[in-house]
C-alpha positions in Angstrom: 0.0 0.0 0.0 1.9 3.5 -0.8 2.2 5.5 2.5 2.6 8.9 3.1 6.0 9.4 1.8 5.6 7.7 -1.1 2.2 9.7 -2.1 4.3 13.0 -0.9 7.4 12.5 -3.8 4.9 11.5 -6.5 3.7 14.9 -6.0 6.6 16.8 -6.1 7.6 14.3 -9.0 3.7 15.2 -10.4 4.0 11.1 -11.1 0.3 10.2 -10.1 -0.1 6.9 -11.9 -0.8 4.5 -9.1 -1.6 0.8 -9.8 -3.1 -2.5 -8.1 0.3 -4.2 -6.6 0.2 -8.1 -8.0 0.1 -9.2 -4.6 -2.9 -8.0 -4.1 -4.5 -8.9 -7.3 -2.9 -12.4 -6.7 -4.5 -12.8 -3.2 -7.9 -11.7 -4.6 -8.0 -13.7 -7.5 -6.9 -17.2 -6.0 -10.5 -17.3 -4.9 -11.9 -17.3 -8.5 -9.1 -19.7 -10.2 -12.2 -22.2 -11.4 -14.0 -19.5 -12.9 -11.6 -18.3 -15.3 -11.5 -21.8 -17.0 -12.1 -21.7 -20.8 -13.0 -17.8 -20.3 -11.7 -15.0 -22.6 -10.1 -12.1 -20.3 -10.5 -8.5 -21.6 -8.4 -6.1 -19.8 -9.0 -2.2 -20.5 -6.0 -0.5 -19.2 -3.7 2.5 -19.8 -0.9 0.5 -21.0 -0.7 -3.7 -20.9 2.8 -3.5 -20.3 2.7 -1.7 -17.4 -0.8 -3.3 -16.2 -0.2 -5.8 -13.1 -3.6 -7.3 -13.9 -2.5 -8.2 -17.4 0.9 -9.7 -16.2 -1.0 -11.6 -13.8 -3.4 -13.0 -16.3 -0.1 -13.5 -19.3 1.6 -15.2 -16.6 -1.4 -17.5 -15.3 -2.7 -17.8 -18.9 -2.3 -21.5 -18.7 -3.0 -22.0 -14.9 -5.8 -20.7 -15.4 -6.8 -22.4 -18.8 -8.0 -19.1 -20.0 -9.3 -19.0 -23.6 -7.8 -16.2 -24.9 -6.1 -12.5 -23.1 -7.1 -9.1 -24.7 -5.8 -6.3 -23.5 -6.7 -3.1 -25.1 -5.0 0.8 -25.0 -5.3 4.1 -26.2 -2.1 4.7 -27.0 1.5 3.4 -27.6 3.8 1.8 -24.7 6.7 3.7 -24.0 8.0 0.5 -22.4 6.4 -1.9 -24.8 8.8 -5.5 -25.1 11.0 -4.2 -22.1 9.1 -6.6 -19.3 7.1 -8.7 -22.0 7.9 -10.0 -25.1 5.4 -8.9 -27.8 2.7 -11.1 -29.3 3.1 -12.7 -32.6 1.2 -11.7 -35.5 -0.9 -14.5 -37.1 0.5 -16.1 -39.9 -0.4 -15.3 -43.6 -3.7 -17.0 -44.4 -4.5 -17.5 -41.0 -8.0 -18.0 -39.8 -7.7 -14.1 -38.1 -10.5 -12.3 -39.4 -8.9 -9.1 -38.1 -5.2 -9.6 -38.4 -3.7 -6.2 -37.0 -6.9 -3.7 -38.2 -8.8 -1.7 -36.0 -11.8 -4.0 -35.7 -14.1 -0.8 -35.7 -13.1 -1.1 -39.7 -13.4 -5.2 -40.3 
């Protein structure tokens, strides 16, 4: 949990971009580990690569036996590949109706 000090140099630092700590998320979602079987996970977040609820979700993909992980931005990553690699696009004549396009244009 950020105390005082730490809430008192992000200020000065005008760095207010606080997120959920994956121990937290870890200790909450243990509880729900059967639910997330066969599911597809859509996380809405500022950036994925800096989102702990979509490293939790990459790194439990297959404890979890989730479906498939979307994770959706509005912008670029400034850190994107540093912590995970990037996907892989699907292969030419895959079955991807999409295949990189915004899917507000497919």
């Amino acid at each position: 949990m950020a105390g005082k000090e730490s809430l008192a140099r992000a200020n000065k630092a005008k760095n207010d971009e606080f997120y959920t700590q994956l121990p937290d998320i870890e200790a909450e979602l243990r509880h729900y580990r059967a639910q997330f079987d066969g599911k597809v996970v859509l996380c809405n977040c500022d950036d994925p690569y800096e989102s702990n609820f979509f490293k939790y979700f990459a790194m439990n993909f297959n404890h979890l036996g989730l479906k498939k992980l979307i994770a959706t931005s509005y912008a670029g990553s400034p850190i994107v590949g540093e912590q995970l690699p990037p996907a892989k696009r699907p292969a030419a004549g895959s079955s991807s109706r999409l295949q990189g396009r915004d899917h507000r244009s497919a």
